[in-house]
Biotite code that builds the C-alpha atoms (Angstrom):
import biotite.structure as struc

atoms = struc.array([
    struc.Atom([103.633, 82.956, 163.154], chain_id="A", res_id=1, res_name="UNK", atom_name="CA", element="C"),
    struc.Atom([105.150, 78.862, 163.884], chain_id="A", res_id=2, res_name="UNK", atom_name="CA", element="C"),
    struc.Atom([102.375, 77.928, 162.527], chain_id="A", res_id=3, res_name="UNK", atom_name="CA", element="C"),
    struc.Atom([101.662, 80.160, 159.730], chain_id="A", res_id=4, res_name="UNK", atom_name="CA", element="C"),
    struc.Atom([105.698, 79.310, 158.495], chain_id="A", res_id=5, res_name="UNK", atom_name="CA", element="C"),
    struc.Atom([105.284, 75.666, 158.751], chain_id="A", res_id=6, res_name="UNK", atom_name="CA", element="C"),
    struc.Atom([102.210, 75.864, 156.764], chain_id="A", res_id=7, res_name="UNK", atom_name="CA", element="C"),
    struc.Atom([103.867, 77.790, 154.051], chain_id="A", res_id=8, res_name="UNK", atom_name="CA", element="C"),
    struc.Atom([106.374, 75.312, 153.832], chain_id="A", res_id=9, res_name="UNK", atom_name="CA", element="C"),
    struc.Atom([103.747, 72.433, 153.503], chain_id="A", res_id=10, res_name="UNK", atom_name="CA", element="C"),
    struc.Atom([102.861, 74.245, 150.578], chain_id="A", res_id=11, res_name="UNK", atom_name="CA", element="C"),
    struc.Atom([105.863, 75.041, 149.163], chain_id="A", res_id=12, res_name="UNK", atom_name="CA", element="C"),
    struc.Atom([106.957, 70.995, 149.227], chain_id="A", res_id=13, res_name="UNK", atom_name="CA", element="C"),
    struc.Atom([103.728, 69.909, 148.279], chain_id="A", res_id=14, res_name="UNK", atom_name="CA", element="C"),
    struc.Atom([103.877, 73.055, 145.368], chain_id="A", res_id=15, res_name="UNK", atom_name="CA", element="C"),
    struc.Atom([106.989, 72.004, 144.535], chain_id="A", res_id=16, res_name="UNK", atom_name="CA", element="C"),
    struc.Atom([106.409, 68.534, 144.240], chain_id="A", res_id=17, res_name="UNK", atom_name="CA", element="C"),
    struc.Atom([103.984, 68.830, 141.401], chain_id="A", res_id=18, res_name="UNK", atom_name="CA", element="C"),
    struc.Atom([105.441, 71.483, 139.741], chain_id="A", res_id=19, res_name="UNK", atom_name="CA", element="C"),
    struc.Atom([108.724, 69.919, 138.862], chain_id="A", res_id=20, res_name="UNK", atom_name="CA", element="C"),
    struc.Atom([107.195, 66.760, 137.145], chain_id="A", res_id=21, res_name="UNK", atom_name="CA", element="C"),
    struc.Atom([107.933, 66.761, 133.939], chain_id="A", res_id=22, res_name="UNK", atom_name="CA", element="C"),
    struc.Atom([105.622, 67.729, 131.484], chain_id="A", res_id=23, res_name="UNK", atom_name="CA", element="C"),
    struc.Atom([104.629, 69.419, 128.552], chain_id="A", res_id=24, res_name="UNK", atom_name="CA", element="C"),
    struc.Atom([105.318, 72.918, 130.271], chain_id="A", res_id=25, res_name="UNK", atom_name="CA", element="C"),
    struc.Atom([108.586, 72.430, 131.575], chain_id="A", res_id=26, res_name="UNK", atom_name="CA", element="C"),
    struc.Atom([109.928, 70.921, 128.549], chain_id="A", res_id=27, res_name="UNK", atom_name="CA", element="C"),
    struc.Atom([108.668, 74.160, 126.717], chain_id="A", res_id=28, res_name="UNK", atom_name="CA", element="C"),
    struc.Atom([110.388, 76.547, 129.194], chain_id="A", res_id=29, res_name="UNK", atom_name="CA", element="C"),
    struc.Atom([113.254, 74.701, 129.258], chain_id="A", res_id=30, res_name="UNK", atom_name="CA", element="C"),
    struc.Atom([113.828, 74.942, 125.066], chain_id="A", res_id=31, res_name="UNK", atom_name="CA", element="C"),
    struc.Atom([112.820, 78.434, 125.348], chain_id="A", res_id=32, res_name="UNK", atom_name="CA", element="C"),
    struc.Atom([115.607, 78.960, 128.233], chain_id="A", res_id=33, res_name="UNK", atom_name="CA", element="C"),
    struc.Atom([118.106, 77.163, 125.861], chain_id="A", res_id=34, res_name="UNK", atom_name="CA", element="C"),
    struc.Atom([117.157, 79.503, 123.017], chain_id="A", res_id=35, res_name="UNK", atom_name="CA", element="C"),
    struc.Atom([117.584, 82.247, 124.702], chain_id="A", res_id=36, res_name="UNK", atom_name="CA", element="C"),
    struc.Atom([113.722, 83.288, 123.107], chain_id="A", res_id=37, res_name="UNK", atom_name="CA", element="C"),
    struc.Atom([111.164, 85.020, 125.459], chain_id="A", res_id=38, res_name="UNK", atom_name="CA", element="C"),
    struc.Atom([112.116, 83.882, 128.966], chain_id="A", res_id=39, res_name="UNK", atom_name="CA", element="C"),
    struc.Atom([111.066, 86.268, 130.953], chain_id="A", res_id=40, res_name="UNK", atom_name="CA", element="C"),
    struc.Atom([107.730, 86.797, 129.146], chain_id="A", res_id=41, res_name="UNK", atom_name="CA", element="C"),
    struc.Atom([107.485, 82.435, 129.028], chain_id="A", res_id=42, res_name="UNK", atom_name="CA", element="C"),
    struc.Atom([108.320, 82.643, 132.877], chain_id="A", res_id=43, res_name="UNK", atom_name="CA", element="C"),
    struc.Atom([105.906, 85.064, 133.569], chain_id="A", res_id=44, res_name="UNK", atom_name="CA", element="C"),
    struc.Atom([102.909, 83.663, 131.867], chain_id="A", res_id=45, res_name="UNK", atom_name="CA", element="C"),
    struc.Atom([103.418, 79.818, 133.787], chain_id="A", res_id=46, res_name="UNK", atom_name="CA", element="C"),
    struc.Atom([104.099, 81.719, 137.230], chain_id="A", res_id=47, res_name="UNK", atom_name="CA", element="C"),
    struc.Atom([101.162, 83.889, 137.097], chain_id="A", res_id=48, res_name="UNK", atom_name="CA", element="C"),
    struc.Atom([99.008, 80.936, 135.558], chain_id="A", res_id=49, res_name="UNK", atom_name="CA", element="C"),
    struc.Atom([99.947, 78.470, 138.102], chain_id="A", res_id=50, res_name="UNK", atom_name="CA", element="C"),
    struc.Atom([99.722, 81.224, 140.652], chain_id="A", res_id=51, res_name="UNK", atom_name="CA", element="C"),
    struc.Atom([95.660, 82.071, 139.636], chain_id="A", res_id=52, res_name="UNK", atom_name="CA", element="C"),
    struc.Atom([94.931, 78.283, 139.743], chain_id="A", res_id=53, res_name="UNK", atom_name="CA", element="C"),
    struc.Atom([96.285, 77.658, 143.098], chain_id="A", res_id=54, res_name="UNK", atom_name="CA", element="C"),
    struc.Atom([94.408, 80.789, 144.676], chain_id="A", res_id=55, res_name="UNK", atom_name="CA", element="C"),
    struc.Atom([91.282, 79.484, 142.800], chain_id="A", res_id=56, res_name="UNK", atom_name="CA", element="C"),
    struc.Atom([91.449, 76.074, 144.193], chain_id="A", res_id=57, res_name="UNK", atom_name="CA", element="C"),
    struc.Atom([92.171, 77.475, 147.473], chain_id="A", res_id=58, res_name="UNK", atom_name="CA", element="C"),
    struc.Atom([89.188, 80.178, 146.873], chain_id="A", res_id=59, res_name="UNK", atom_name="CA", element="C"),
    struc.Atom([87.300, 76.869, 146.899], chain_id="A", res_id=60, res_name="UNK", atom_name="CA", element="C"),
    struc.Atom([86.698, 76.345, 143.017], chain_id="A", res_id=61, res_name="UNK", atom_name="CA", element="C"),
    struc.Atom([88.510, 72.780, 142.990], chain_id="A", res_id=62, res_name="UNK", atom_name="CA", element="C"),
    struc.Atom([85.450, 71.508, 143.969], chain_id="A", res_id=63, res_name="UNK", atom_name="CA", element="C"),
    struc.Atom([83.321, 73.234, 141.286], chain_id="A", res_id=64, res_name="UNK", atom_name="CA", element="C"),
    struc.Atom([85.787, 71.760, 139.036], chain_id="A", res_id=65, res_name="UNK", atom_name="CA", element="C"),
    struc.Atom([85.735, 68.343, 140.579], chain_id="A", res_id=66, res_name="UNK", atom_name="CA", element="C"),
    struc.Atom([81.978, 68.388, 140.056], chain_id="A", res_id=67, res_name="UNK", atom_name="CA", element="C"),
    struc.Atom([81.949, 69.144, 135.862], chain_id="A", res_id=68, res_name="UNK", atom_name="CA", element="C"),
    struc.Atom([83.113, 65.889, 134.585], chain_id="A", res_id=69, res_name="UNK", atom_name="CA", element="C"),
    struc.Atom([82.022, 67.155, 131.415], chain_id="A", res_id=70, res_name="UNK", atom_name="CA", element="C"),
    struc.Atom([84.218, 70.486, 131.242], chain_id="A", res_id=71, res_name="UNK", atom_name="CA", element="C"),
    struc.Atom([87.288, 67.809, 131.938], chain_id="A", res_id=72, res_name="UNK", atom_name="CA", element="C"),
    struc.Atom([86.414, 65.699, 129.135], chain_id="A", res_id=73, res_name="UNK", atom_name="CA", element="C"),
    struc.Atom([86.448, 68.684, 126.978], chain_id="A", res_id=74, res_name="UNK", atom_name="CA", element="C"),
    struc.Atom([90.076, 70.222, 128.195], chain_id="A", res_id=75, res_name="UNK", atom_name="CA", element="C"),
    struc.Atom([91.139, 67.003, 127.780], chain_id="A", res_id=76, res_name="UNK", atom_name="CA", element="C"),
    struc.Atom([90.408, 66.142, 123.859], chain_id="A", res_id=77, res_name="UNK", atom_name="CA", element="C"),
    struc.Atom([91.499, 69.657, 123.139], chain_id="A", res_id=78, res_name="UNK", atom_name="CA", element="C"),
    struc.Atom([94.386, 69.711, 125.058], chain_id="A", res_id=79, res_name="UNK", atom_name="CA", element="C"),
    struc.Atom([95.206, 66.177, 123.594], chain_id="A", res_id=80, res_name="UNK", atom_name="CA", element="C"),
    struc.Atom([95.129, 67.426, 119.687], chain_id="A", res_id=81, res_name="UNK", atom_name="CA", element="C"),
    struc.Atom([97.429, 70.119, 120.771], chain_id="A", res_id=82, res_name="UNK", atom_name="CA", element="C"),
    struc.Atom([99.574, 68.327, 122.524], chain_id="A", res_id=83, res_name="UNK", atom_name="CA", element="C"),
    struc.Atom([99.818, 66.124, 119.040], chain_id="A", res_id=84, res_name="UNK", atom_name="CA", element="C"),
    struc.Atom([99.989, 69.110, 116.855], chain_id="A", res_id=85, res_name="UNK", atom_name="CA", element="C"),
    struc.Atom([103.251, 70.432, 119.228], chain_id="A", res_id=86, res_name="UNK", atom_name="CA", element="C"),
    struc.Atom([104.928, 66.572, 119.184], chain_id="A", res_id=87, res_name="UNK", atom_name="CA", element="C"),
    struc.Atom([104.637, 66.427, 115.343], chain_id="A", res_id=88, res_name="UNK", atom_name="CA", element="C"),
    struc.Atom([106.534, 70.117, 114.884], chain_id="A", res_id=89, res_name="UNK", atom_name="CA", element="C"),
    struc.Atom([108.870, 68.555, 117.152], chain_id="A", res_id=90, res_name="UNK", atom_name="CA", element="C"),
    struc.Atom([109.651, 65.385, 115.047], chain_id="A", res_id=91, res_name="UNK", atom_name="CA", element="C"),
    struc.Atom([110.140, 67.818, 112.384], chain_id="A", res_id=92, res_name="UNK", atom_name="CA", element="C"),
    struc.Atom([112.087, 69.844, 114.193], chain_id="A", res_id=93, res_name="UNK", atom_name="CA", element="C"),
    struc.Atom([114.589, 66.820, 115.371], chain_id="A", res_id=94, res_name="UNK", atom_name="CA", element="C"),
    struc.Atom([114.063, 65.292, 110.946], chain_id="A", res_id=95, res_name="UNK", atom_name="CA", element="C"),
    struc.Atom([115.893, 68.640, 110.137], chain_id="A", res_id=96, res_name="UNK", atom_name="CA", element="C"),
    struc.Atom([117.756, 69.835, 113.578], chain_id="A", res_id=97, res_name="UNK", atom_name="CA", element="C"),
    struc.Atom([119.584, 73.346, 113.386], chain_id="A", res_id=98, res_name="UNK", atom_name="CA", element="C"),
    struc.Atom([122.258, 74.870, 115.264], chain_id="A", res_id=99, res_name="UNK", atom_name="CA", element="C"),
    struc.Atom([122.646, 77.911, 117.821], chain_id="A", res_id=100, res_name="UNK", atom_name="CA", element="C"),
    struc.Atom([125.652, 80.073, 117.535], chain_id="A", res_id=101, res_name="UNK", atom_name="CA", element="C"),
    struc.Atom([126.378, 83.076, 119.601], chain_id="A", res_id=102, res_name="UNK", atom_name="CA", element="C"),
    struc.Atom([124.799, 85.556, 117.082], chain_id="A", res_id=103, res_name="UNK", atom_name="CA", element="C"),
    struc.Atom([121.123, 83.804, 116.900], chain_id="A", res_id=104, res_name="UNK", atom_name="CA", element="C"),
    struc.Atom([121.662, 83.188, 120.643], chain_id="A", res_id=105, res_name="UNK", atom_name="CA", element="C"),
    struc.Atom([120.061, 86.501, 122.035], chain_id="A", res_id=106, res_name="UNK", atom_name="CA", element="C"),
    struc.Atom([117.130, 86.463, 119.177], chain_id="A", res_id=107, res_name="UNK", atom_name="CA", element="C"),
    struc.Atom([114.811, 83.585, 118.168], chain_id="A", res_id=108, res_name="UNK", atom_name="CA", element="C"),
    struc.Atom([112.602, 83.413, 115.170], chain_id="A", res_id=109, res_name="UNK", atom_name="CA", element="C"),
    struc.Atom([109.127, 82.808, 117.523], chain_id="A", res_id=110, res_name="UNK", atom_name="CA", element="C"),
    struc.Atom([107.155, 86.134, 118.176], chain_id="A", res_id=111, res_name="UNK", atom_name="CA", element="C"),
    struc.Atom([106.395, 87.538, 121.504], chain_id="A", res_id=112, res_name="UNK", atom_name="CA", element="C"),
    struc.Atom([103.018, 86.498, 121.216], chain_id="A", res_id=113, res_name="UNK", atom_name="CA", element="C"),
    struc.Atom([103.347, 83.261, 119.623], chain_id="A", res_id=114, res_name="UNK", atom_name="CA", element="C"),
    struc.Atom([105.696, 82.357, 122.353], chain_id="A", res_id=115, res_name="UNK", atom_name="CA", element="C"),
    struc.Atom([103.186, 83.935, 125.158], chain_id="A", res_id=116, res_name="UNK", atom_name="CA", element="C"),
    struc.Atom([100.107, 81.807, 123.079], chain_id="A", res_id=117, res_name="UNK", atom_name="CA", element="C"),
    struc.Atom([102.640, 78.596, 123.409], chain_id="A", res_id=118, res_name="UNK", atom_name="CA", element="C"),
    struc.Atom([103.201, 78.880, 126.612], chain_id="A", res_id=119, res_name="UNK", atom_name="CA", element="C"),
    struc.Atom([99.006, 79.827, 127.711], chain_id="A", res_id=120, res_name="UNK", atom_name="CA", element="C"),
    struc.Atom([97.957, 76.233, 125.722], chain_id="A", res_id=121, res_name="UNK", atom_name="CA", element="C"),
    struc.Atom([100.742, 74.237, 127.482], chain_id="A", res_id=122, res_name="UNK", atom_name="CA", element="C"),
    struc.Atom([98.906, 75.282, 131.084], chain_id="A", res_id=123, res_name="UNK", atom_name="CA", element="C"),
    struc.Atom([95.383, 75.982, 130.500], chain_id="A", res_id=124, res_name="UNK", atom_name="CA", element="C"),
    struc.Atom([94.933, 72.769, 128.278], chain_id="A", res_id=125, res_name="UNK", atom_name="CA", element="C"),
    struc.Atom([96.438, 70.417, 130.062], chain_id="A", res_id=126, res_name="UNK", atom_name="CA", element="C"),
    struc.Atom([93.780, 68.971, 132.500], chain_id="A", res_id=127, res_name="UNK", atom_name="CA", element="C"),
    struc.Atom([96.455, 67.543, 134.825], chain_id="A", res_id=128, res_name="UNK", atom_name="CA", element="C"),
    struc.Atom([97.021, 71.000, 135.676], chain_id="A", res_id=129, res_name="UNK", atom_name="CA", element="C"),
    struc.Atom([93.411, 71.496, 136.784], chain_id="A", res_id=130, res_name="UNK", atom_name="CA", element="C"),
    struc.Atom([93.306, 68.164, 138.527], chain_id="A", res_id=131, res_name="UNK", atom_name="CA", element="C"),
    struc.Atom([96.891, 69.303, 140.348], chain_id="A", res_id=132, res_name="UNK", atom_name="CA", element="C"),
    struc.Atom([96.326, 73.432, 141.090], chain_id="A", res_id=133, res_name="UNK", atom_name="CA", element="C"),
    struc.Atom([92.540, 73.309, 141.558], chain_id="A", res_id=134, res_name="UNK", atom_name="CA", element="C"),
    struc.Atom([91.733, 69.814, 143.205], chain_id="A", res_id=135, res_name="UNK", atom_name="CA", element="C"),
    struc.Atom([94.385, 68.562, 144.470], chain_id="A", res_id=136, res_name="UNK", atom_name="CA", element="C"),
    struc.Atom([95.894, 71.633, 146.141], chain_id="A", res_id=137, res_name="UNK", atom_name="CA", element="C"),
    struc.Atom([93.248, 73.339, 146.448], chain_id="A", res_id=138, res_name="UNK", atom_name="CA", element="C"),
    struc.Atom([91.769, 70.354, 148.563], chain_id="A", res_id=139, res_name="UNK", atom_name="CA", element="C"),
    struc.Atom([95.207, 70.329, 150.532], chain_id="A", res_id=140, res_name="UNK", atom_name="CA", element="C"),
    struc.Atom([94.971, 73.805, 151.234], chain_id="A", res_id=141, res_name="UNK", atom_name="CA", element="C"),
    struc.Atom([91.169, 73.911, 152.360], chain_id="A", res_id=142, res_name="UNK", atom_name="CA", element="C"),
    struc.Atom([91.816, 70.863, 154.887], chain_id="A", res_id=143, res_name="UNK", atom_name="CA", element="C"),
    struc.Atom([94.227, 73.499, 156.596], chain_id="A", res_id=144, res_name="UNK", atom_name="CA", element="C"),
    struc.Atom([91.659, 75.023, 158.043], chain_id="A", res_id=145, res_name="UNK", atom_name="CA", element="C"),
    struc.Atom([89.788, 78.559, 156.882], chain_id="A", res_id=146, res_name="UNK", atom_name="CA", element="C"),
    struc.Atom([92.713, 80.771, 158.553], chain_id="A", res_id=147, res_name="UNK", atom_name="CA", element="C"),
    struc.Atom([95.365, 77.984, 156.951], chain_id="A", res_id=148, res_name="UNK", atom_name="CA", element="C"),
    struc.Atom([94.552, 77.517, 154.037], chain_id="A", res_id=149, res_name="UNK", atom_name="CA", element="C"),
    struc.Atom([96.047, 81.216, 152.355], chain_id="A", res_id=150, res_name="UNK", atom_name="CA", element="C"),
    struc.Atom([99.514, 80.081, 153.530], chain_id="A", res_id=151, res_name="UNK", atom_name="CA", element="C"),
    struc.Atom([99.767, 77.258, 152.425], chain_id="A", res_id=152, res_name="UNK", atom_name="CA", element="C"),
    struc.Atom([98.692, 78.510, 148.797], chain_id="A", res_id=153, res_name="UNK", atom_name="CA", element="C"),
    struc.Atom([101.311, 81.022, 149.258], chain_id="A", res_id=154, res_name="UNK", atom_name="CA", element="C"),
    struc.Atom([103.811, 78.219, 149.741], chain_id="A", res_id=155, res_name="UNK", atom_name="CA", element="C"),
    struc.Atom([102.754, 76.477, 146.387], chain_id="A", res_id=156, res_name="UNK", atom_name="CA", element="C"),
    struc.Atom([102.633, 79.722, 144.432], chain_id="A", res_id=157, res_name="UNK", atom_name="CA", element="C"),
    struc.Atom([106.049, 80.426, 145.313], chain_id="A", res_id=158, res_name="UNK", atom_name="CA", element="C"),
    struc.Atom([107.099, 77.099, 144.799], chain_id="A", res_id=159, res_name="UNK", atom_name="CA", element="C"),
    struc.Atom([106.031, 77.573, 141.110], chain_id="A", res_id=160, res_name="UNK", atom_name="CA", element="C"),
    struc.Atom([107.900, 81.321, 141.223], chain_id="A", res_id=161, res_name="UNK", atom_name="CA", element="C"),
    struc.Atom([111.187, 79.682, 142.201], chain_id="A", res_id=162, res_name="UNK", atom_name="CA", element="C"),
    struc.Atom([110.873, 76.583, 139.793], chain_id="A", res_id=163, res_name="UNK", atom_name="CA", element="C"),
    struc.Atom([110.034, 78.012, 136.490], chain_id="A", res_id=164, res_name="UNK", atom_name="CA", element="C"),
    struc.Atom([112.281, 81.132, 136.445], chain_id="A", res_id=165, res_name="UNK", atom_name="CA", element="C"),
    struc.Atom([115.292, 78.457, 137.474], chain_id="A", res_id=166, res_name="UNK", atom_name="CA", element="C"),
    struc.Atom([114.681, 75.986, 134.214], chain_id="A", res_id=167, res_name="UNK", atom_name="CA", element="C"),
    struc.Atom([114.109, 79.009, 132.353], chain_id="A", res_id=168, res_name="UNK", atom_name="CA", element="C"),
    struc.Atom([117.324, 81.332, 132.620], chain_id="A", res_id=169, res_name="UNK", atom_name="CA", element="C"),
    struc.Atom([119.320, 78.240, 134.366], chain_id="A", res_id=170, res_name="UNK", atom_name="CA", element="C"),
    struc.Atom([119.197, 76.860, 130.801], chain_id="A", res_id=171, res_name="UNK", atom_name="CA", element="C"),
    struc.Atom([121.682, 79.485, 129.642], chain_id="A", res_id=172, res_name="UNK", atom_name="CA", element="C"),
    struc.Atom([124.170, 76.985, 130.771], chain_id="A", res_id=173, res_name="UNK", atom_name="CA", element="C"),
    struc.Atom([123.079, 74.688, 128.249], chain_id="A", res_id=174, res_name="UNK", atom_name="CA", element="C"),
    struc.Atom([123.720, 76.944, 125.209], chain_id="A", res_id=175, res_name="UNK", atom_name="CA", element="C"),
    struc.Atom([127.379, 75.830, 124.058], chain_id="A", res_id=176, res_name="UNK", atom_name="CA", element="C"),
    struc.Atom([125.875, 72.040, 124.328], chain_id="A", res_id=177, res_name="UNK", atom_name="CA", element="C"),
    struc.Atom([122.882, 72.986, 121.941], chain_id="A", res_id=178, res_name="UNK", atom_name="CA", element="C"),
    struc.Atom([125.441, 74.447, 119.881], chain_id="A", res_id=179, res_name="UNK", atom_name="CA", element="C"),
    struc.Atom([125.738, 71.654, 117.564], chain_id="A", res_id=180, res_name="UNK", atom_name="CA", element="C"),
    struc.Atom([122.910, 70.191, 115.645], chain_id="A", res_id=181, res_name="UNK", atom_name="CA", element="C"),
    struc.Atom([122.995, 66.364, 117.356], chain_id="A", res_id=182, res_name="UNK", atom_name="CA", element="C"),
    struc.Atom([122.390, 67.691, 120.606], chain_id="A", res_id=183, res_name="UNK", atom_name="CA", element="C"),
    struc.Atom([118.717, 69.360, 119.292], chain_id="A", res_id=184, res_name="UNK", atom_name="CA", element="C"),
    struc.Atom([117.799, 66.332, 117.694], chain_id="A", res_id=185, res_name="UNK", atom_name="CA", element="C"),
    struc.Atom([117.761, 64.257, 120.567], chain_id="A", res_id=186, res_name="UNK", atom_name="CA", element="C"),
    struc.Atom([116.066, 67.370, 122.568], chain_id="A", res_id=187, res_name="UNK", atom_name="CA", element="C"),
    struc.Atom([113.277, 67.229, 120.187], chain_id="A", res_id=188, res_name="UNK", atom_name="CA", element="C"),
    struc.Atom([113.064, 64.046, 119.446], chain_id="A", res_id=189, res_name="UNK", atom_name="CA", element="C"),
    struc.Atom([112.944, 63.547, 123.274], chain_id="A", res_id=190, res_name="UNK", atom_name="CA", element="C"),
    struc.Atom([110.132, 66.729, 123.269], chain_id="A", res_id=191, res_name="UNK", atom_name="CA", element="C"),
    struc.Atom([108.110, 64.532, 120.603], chain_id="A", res_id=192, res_name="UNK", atom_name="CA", element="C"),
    struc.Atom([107.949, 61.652, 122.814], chain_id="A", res_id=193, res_name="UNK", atom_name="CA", element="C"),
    struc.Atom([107.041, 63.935, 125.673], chain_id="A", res_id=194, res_name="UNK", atom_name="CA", element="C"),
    struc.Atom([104.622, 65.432, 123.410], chain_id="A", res_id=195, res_name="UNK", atom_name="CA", element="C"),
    struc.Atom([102.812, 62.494, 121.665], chain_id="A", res_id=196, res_name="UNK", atom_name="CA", element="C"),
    struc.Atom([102.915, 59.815, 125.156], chain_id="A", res_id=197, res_name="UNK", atom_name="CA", element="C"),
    struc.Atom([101.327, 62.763, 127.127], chain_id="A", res_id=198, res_name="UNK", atom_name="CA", element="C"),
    struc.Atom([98.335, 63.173, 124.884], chain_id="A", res_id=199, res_name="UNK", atom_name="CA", element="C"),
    struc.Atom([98.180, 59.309, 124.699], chain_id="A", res_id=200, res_name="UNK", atom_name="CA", element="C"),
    struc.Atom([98.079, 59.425, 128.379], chain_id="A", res_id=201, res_name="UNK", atom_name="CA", element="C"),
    struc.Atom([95.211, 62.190, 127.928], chain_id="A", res_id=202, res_name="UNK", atom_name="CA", element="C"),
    struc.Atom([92.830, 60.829, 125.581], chain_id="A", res_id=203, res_name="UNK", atom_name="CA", element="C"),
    struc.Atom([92.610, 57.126, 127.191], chain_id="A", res_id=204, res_name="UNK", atom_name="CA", element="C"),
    struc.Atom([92.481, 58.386, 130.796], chain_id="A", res_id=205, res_name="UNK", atom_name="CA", element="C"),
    struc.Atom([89.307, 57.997, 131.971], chain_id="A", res_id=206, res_name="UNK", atom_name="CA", element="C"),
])
């Protein structure tokens, strides 16, 4: 039981660790927790994501992964164009910034699904979430041993269950700042940058 707790924990930090880099996820959870727009269904799609990757890369297919440089070259130029596409509705976002008010704060103008759709491209396009879930935990888990390895993965899955539902209903806090129109254009403006230096970062990494 010692040792099946301290292994759990190793995965939590090391979970945990990854996880709250910023990145192109996070920054999308968090707006969505500021708006007030689809947390729970946002939340749930990145916990359950990240939650299937890290039991795949502990199930062993990290190294399958590892092995397909050509499948990586693929998510990346794909998840690079998106990531461009979602800067550039950003700058236009921060060129013509709006305002949320107490009425508009309970409903935004994204659909369920669009919001779901978002939030499924931000994770399963991003290859740094491959080369973080699959290989790199899922290499960190495997050296545990065969019997250590499944806590450990439970550690970084629950790592990502703590983290995303915290940015994502935490941001309620937020709202009265985001109630005037400056503070969303330096969001989004800071969202484009995000956007548009991450998919840099993605289509010249080797």
């Amino acid at each position: 039981m010692i040792a099946a707790s301290a292994l759990f924990l190793t995965g939590f930090g090391a979970g945990l660790g990854l996880i709250v880099a910023i990145g192109a996820q996070n920054a999308y959870v968090l707006r969505q927790g500021i708006r007030r727009e689809w947390i729970l269904p946002v939340v749930l799609v990145c916990v359950a994501s990240d939650a299937l990757l890290i039991f795949a890369g502990v199930g062993g297919v990290g190294a399958a992964v590892q092995a397909a440089p050509v499948l990586l070259g693929v998510i990346r130029w794909v998840g690079a164009a998106f990531l461009v596409a979602y800067g550039l509705f950003a700058v236009r976002r921060a060129l013509r910034p709006g305002a949320l008010v107490a009425a508009e704060a309970s409903r935004g103008s994204a659909t369920l699904w669009s919001a779901a759709a978002t939030a499924l491209a931000l994770t399963w396009l991003n290859p740094h979430v491959y080369l973080d879930t699959l290989v790199l935990l899922g290499s960190l888990a495997n050296s545990q041993g065969g019997d250590g390895r499944w806590p450990f993965g439970v550690g970084a899955a629950t790592a990502s269950a703590l983290w995303f539902p915290m940015i994502g209903f935490g941001a309620r806090g937020l709202t009265g700042f985001f109630a005037r129109p400056a503070s969303w254009r330096v969001l989004d403006g800071c969202v484009a940058t995000l956007m548009l230096t991450l998919a840099v970062l993605l289509a010249t990494s080797s």
